[in-house]
N, C-alpha and C positions, 0 to 999 in steps of 0.2 A: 464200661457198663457193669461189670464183674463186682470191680470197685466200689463204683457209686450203690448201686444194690447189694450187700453180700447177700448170697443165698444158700443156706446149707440142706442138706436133706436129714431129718431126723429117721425115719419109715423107707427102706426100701423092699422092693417086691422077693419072697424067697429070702426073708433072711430072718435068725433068734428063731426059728423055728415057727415061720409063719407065714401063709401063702400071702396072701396080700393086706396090706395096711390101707383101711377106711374111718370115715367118719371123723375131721380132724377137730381140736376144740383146744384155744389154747388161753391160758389166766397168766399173768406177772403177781410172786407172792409180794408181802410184805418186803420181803429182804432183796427183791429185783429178780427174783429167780423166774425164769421162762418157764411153766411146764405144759408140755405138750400130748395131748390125751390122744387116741384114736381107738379103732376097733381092729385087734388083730385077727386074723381070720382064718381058723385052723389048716382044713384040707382043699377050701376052692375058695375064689371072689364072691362067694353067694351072700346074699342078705343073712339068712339062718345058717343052722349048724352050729357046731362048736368054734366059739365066737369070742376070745377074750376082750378089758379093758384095760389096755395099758398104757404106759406113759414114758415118756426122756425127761430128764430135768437139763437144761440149761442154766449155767453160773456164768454165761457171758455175752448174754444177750440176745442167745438164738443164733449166734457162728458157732459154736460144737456143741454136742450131747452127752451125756452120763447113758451107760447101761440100759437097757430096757426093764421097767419093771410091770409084774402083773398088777395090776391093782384091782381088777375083781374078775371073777370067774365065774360061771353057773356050775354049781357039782354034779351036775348030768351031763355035765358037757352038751351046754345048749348056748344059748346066746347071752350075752353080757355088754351092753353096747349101747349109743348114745348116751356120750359126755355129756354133763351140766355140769360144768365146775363154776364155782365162784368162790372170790375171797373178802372173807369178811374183815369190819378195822378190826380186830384183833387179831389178826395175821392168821385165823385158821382159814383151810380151804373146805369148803362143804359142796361134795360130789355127788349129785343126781343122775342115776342111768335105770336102765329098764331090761328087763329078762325073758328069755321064754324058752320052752323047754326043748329039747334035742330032735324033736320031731316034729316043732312046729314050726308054720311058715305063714309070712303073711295072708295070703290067699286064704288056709285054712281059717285062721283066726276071724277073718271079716266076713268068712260063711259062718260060721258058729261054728266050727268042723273039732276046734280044741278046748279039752276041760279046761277050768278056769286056772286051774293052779299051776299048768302048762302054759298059758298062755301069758299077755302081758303085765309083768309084775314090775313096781318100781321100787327104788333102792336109793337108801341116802347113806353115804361114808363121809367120813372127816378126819385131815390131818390136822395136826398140832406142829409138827415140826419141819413145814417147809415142803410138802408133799413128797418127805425120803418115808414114811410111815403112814398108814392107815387103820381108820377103826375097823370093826366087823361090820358088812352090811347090817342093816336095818330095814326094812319092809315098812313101806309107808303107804301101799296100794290101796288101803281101805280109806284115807284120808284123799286121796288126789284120783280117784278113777271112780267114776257113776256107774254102778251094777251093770247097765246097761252098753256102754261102749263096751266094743268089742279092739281091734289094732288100738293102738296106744304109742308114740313117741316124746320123750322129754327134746328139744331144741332141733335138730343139732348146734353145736356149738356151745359158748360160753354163756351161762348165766348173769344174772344182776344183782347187786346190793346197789340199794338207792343207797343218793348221797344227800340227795335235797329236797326239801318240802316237809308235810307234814307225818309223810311214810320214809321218812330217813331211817335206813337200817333193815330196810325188808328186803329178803329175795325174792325174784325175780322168776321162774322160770317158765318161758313158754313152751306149749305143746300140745300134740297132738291126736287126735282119737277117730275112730268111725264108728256110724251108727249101725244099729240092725236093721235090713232094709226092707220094703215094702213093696206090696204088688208079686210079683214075677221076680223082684231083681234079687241076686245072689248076696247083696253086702260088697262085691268086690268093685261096684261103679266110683268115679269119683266123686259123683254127687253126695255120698255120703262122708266124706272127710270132714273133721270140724277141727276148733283151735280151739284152746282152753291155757289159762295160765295158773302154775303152784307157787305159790306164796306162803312165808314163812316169815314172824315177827318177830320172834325169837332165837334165831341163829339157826335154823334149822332142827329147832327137836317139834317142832310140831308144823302142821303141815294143812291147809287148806284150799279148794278151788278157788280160781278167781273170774273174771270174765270168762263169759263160754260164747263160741260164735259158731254153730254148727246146720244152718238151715240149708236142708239137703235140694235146694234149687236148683243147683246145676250152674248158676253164673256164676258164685265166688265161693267157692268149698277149699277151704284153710288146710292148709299140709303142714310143710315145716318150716315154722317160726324161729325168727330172732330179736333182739329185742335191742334198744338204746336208750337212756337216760336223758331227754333233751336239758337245758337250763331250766333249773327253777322246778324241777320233779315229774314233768309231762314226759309220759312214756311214748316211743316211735316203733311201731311194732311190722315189720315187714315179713311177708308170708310167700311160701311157693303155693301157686295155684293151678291144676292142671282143667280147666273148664271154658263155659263158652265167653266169658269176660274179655274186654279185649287184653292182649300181651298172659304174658304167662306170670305175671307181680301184683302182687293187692298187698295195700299197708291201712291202718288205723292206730288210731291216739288215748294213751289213754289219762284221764288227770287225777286218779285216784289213787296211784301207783298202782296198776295192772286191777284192780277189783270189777271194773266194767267198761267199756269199751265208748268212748264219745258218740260214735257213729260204728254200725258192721265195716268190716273190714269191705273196701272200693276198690276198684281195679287200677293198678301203677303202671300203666303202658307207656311212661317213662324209660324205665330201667330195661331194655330189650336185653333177649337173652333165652335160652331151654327150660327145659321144665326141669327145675334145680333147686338145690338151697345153696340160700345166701346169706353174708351177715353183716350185722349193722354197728358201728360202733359211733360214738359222741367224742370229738375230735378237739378237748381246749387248744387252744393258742391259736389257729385257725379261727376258730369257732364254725367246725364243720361238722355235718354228719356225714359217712362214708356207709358205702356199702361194697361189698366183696361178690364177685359172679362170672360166668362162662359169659362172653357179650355176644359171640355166635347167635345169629338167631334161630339155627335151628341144630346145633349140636353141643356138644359139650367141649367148647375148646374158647380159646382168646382171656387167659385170666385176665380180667381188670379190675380195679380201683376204681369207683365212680365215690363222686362229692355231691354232697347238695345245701347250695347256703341258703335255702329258705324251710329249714329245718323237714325235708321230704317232700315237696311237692313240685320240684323241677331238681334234675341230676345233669349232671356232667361225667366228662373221662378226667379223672383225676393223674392214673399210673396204668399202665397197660403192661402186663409183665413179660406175657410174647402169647403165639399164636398159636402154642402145642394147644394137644387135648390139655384139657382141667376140667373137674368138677367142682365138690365141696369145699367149702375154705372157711378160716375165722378168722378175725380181725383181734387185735390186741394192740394196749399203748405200753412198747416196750419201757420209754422213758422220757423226758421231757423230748427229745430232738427225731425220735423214731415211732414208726406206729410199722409192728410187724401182720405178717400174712402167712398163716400158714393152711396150705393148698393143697389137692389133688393132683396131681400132676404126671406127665411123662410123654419121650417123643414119640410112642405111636397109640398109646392108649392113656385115658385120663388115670388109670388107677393101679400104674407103673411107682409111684412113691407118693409122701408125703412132702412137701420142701414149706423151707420157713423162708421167708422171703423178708429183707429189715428195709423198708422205704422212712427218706430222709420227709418228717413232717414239714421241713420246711418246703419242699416239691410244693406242695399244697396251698400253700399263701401262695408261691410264685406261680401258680396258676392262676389264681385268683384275680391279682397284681397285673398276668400279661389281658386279663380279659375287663380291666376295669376297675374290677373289685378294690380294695384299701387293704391290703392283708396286716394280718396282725406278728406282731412276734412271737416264735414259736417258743 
């Protein structure tokens, strides 16, 4: 088993000088290089605080690491966290995350409790060289956050550059926001989460909203998005949902390249599983879409690999990795023959390391193949 999967762990708990390692996000550069983002976490596992973004570069496919580097950091020593990486054809990588300040925390922010400049700000960086360098942040908040939201998250996970259609060349990024709330309630219910995507036509130096889906009903309120490139440029957009819907998954489509949404986001009571994020990748040589998740249905444990060949609207277990705790995870095509996973993980608690897990894409036709299917070569 060891064999057949290598798995290495990039992040482990108590170590470079960091309580624990969250929020995973992983891109393949132009040159093949792995690089693997998370949120390192100063003094405890907490959401806020002093919260770096750092990264491992892999040169060999995600079996070992290079060095930890910082790659951004808030100078208040506040939060610096959720990766958006993506890489564009020109080999650079352009990194979306989001900030807030040393004193704030989610709760506060969704009462109105934090001034604004404390509160959620976003941030675009780019390498040139493989992601061993990067630029100075950039502040892009006034282009991608409505006055009025109040919490804000970019993915987690990996971003998009479309390949095909009429928006070939756009990023991608989906995300997160809540609104101010009304009546009685404090802003902290889930009824007011909503999902929104940033889009950028030009490589990233300019920056605009794209679909927004945020009707604070209480059946489908959007959390943490990720996003897939189907054939032919139709987006596959799957979201965590914590409300009355059934299952805890809602996906939507969109054929603009992310500018508005075919239909609201509908409840996936397919893909069983916790209240989590998950991610979704476009799978050539199969011709599969995959999603990454805890399958437990009511904890955070059982990482799997699910498949779906009617491009999301029936899944399957494609890989099942084992039965520990897991939480977050991203999906990536390390090379024509692999499509890597890197996870949450650990044996008595989900957010003991980060591990990168490398499954053989061809598992995936021979699933297919044992159930009927016609697989294709990988």
């Amino acid at each position: 088993m060891a064999d057949r999967y290598p798995t290495s762990v990039p992040y482990r708990q108590a170590t470079d000088g960091y309580h624990t390692y969250r929020i995973p996000a992983a891109v393949v550069t132009g040159a093949g290089t792995v690089l693997a983002f998370a949120e390192g976490r100063r003094g405890s596992a907490s959401d806020s605080g002093h919260i770096d973004l750092v990264l491992k570069r892999s040169e060999d496919g995600g079996r070992t690491w290079g060095t930890l580097q910082v790659v951004a950091t808030e100078p208040s020593r506040g939060t610096a966290g959720n990766p958006a990486p993506a890489v564009l054809g020109d080999g650079r990588i352009v990194l979306v995350h989001v900030r807030q300040g040393p004193t704030a925390t989610e709760e506060k922010i969704r009462r109105g409790q934090v001034a604004a400049d404390a509160g959620r700000r976003v941030f675009v960086q780019v390498s040139a060289d493989d992601g061993v360098t990067w630029s100075a942040p950039r502040e892009i908040t006034g282009e991608v956050k409505r006055p009025g939201w109040r919490w804000y998250a970019t993915t987690p996970g990996h971003a998009l550059v479309l390949r095909h259609g009429p928006h070939a060349g756009r990023l991608v990024v989906p995300a997160n926001h809540s609104l101010p709330p009304a009546g009685e309630d404090d802003g902290t219910e889930g009824r007011y989460d909503g999902g929104h995507a940033l889009l950028s036509d030009d490589g990233g130096t300019t920056w605009r909203i794209g679909y927004v889906d945020d009707n604070p009903d209480g059946y489908v309120n959007v959390n943490e998005t990720t996003a897939a490139e189907l054939p032919g440029g139709r987006l596959y957009l799957n979201t965590r949902t914590d409300s009355t819907a059934p299952g805890t998954r809602a996906d939507a489509y969109s054929a603009d390249g992310g500018q508005t949404l075919e239909l609201p986001f509908r409840p996936q009571a397919d893909l069983t599983g916790p209240v989590v994020e998950g991610s979704v990748l476009w799978c050539d040589g199969p011709e599969t879409l995959l999603f990454s998740g805890p399958a437990a249905p009511d904890a955070r444990a059982l990482m799997t690999v699910r498949a779906s060949d009617d491009h999301g609207r029936t899944w399957r277990v494609a890989h099942t990795v084992s039965g520990l705790p897991a939480a977050y995870s991203d999906l990536v095509r390390v090379d024509g023959d692999t499509v890597g996973l890197l996870f949450e993980t650990g044996n008595f608690g989900p957010y003991e390391s980060i591990a990168f897990r490398r499954i053989p894409v061809a598992e995936l036709a021979a699933v297919r193949a044992a159930e009927g299917g016609a697989p294709s070569s990988p």
